[in-house]
N, C-alpha and C positions, 0 to 999 in steps of 0.2 A: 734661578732663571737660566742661569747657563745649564746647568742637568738638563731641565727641558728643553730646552733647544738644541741638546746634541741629542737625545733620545728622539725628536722630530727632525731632527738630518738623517741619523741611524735608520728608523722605521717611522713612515707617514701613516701613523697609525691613529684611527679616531681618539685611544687615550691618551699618546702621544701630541698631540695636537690641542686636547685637551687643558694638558700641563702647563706646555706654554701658554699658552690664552690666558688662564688661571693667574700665572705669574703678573701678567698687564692689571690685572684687577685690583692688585694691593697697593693699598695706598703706601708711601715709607711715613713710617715716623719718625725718622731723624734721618740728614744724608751726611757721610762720611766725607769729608771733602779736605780735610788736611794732610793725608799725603801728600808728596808729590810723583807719585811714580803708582802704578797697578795695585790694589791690596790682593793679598794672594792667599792671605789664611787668617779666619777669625776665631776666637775662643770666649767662651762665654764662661766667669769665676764660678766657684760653686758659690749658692744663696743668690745668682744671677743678680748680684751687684755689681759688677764690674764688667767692661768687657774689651777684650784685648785686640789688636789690629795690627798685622805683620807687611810690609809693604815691599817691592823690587828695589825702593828709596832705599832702604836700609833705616827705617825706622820701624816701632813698636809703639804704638798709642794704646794706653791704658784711658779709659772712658766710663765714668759715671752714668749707669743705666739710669738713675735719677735727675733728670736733670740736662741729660746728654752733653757732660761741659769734659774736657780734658783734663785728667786726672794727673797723666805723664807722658811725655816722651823720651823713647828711649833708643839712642842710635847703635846702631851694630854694625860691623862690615861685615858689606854686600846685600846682598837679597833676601828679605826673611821669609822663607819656604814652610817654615812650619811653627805654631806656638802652642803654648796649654798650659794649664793651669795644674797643681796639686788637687788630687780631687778629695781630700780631709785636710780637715785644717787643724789635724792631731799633730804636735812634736814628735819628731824619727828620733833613735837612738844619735844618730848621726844628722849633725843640722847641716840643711841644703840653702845654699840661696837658688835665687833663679836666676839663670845668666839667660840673656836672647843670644841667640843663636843661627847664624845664616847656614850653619849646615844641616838645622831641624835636629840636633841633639836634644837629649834632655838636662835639664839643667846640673851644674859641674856643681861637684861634692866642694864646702867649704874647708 
């Protein structure tokens, strides 16, 4: 939704205009409401099981697509700017965990 409304700030253009409208039409199926602060960046696991929620709170919600119930929360300092997932769920020579991160790195070598 926000795309299409800076794309009809930028240019009032019939597709433009479009987009937005479009966006009012969807219904939610579930609403995100346990931050407490902006969520700023979402991730979706592979096999779209999971799905992850970065907040300005300095937390990280891990959420069961199944179900829509809370899987985890995970606090970080500061603001989470950016999250993601592993996109194979193969073992690395070298095993990684995932650290959240408020500086949008990617997760630190074990």
């Amino acid at each position: 939704m926000l795309l299409a409304e800076q794309a009809f700030r930028t240019h009032d253009t019939p597709g433009a205009r479009g987009a937005l409208l479009s966006t009012q039409s969807q219904p939610f199926a579930a609403r995100l409401d346990e931050h407490r602060g902006p969520v700023n960046t979402v991730a979706f696991a592979p096999g779209d099981k999971l799905l992850a929620t970065g907040s300005s709170d300095g937390t990280v919600i891990l959420r069961s697509m199944s179900g829509h119930r809370t899987v985890a929360v995970l606090p970080v300092r500061g603001p989470v700017r950016s999250i993601s997932f592993s996109p194979t769920a193969t073992p690395s020579r070298r095993r990684r965990r995932a650290v959240p991160s408020s500086s949008g790195t990617s997760p630190a070598a074990a």
